[in-house]
C-alpha positions, 0 to 999 in steps of 0.5 A: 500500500503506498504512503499516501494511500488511506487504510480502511478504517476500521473500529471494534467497540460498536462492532457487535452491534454494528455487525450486519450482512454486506459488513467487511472485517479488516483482518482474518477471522479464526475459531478458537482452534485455529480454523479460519472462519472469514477471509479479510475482505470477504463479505458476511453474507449470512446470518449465521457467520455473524453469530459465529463471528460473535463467539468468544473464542472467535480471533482476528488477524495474525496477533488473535486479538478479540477486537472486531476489525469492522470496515467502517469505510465499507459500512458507511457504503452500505448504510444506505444502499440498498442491495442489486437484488433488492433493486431488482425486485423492486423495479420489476416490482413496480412493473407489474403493478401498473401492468395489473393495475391498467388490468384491474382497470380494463376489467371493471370496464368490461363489467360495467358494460356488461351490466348496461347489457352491452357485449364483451369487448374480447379484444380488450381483454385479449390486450389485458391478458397479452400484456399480463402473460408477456409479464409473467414470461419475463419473471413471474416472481414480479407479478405472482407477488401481487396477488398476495396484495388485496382490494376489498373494495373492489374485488370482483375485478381485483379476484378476475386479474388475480385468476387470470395471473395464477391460472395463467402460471399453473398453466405453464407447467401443463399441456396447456403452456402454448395457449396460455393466453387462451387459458388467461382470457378464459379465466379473467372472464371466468365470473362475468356472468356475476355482472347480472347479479346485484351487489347486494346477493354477491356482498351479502354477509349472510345466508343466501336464500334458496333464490339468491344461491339459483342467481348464482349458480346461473353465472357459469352459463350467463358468462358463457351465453354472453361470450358465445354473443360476443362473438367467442368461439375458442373452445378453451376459453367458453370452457374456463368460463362455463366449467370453473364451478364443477368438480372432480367428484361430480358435485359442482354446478352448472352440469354436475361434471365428473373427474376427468370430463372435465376440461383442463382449462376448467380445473386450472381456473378452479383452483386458482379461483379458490385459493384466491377466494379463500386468501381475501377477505369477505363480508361472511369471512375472514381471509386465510393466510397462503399456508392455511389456504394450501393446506384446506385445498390439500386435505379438504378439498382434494376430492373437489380439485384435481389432485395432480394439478393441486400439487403442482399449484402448491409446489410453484405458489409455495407455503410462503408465496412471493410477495407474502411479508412475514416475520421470522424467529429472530423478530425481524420482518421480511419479504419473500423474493423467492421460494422453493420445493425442497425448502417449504418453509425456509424461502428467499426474504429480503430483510426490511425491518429489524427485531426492534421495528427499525427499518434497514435500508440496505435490505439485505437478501437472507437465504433461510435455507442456508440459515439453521436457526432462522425460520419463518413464524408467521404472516402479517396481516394488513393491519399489522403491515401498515402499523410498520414503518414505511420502507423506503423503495430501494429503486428510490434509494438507488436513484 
């Protein structure tokens, strides 16, 4: 290093306090019997290692000194700058929003003229659904994510988008993945026979009478009376629109179809249109968490679903779906980014708060498989999320 080069500060007093994922130490970290632990320079990247750094027998550098040799120049880098993949997350984020957002628009609309007793414009909502379906190729994370944000106030159209996003995903992973815009405009459609219904039965907080439940009953065949009017013939999608109701042991509506005459199209929409129900609030009930909802669509409505396309939707959705925020076992709270089969319950968080409630600009990204003793607890609820301080955006940040 040459004479008028600056070393790296570096401090030890504060560093147990101040040690953080992104942080750097000065000098090579070793264990008690001698085994080095962290090179000099080396990023902490998990959680783990900065317990380990904090073990009594832990040394540093060749003289074994107890000292943390924190990087301060490093640390005020980091102090608010929020990590790339935070950044990215967030940006493709903020994408999504407005492509669902325009969606969520353009639906309304359609609803609205329906109830005028006008026809369905299909190639507006072909337009929604190429639009949401060029989304989700390009990173289906982003726009996943959003379905765990809801809108009671309008949720008619906010559920269309979320069915048409998710059955539109299952799709992906069946025969069905080349007409996976078919599958979308089918799905987004899937309730707009409700359109002839009055709010007032669809919103109603108690039992429907005997009448009420014949009104509703008879959406499938006016959604599809009115798309055949509209001039649709695709098979794929009059069928997502007609058989969404049915079930696999024969006891849905309109038709009283079983099993596997059932069309394909029709059990995606099924199951997306359920999970999505089940995870939203309503005037008759409270909304489930994803886990919660996963695991009744698993046990008791196996019989209802069909069961290999189920597997499928809780392997790629997960227990913590993207999006879902979460507090983990060391009090912090967190969002996932990403989650995975073989580690249901151990997803990919970027940390946004810590076990005190301060919010951490750098939002660290934490993989919880990698971390023994670090484990999702539980969901936050809305209330509780806008309890919380506002978490700067990193793409704000990164300006």
């Amino acid at each position: 290093m040459g004479e008028n080069q600056a070393k790296p500060k570096s401090c030890s007093k504060k560093a147990k306090r101040l040690l953080r994922l992104g942080s750097r130490i000065l000098k090579d970290a070793y264990s008690g019997d001698g085994k080095l632990l962290l090179r000099k320079g080396a990023m902490i990247e998990s959680i783990s290692m900065i317990q380990r750094l904090l073990q009594p027998d832990v040394r540093f550098g060749d003289e074994r000194s107890t000292e943390i040799p924190l990087d301060l120049d490093n640390e005020k880098k980091i102090d608010n700058a929020p990590s790339m993949e935070a950044i990215e997350f967030a940006q493709k984020v903020e994408k999504a929003t407005r492509i669902k957002s325009e969606a969520v628009s353009e639906i309304k609309s359609i609803y609205q003229q329906v109830e005028q007793g006008e026809t369905i414009e299909v190639e507006v909502v072909e337009r929604v659904v190429a639009s949401l379906a060029e989304n989700l190729l390009e990173d289906s994370r982003a726009l996943v994510s959003l379905v765990e944000l809801k809108n009671a106030d309008e949720y008619t159209y906010t559920h269309s988008v979320h069915v048409g996003i998710l059955a539109m995903f299952l799709s992906l992973h069946t025969e069905l993945r080349d007409k996976v815009e078919e599958v979308g405009l089918g799905a987004l459609l899937h309730d707009i026979g409700k359109a002839e219904i009055p709010p007032s039965i669809l919103n109603k907080p108690g039992p429907l009478t005997q009448q009420e439940m014949k009104q509703i009953k008879r959406h499938p065949v006016a959604g599809y009376e009115k798309l055949k009017k509209s001039g649709e013939t695709r098979q794929i999608v009059l069928d997502c629109v007609l058989y969404h109701h049915e079930t696999m042991d024969g006891n849905g509506y309109p038709e009283g179809r079983k099993s596997y005459n059932l069309p394909l199209t029709a059990r995606i929409a099924a199951i997306a249109d359920k999970y999505d129900a089940l995870t939203t609030d309503r005037p008759y009930r409270q909304a489930m968490n994803p886990k919660e909802a996963l695991s009744i669509m698993t046990s008791q409505m196996s019989k209802e679903l069909d069961d290999v396309l189920l597997r499928n939707f809780v392997s790629i959705i997960g227990y913590y779906p993207v999006g879902s925020y979460v507090e983990l076992s060391n009090g912090s709270i967190a969002r996932v980014i990403n989650h995975y089969a073989t580690h249901p319950d151990k997803p990919r968080v970027i940390l946004l708060a810590d076990c005190q409630g301060e919010a951490l600009p750098s939002q660290p990204v934490i993989e919880l498989s990698k971390e023994k003793n670090i484990s999702v607890i539980r969901f936050l609820n809305q209330r509780e999320l806008s309890a919380l301080p506002v978490f700067p955006s990193p793409t704000e940040k990164a300006a």
